[in-house]
C-alpha positions in Angstrom: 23.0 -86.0 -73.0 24.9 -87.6 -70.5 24.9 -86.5 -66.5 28.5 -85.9 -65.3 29.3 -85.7 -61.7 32.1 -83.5 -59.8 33.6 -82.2 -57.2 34.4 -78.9 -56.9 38.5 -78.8 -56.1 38.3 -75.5 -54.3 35.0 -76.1 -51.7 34.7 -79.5 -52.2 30.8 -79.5 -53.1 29.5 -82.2 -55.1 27.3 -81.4 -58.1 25.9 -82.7 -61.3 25.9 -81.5 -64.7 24.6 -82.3 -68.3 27.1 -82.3 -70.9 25.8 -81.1 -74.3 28.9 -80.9 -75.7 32.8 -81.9 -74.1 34.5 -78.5 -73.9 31.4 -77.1 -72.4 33.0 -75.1 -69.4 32.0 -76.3 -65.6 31.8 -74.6 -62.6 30.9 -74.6 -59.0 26.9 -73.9 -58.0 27.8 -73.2 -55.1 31.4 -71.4 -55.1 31.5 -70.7 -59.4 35.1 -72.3 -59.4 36.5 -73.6 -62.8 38.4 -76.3 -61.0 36.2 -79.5 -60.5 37.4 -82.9 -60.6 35.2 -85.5 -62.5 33.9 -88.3 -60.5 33.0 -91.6 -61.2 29.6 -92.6 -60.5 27.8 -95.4 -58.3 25.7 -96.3 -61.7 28.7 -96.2 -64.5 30.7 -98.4 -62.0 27.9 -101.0 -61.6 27.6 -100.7 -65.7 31.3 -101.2 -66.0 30.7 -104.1 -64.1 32.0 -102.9 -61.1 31.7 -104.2 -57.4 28.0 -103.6 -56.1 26.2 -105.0 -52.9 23.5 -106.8 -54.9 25.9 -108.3 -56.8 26.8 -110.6 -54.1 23.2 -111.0 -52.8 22.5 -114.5 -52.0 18.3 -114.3 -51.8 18.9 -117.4 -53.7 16.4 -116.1 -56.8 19.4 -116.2 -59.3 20.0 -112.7 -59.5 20.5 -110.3 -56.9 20.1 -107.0 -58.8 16.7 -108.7 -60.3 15.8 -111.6 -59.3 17.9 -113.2 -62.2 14.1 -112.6 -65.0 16.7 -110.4 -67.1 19.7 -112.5 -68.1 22.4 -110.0 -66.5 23.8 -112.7 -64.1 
């Protein structure tokens, strides 16, 4: 079950949720609006290979995320 997170387009509160199922309706913890925007998250990005601060690390161990034992760099 993945973890979705939003922002809620009316008070602008940002919450999480887990999504059983795609048409499972969201809304506002703290505000119950319908209307929240899907964001996407610091650990997808890094997944989807995108720009990090470790990934430019230069502690000179091979990999700055870790230490370059895992074969991701």
């Amino acid at each position: 079950m993945p973890i979705y997170e939003y922002i809620c387009d009316d008070c602008k509160s940002q919450f999480e949720k887990i999504v059983i199922n795609r048409q499972q309706e969201i809304s506002c913890p703290k505000c119950s609006s319908k209307k929240a925007t899907i964001q996407l998250s610091v650990f997808s990005s890094a997944i989807a290979g995108g720009s990090s601060k470790s990934s430019s690390g230069s502690s000179g161990s091979g990999g700055a995320c870790c230490g370059g034992g895992c074969g991701c760099h």
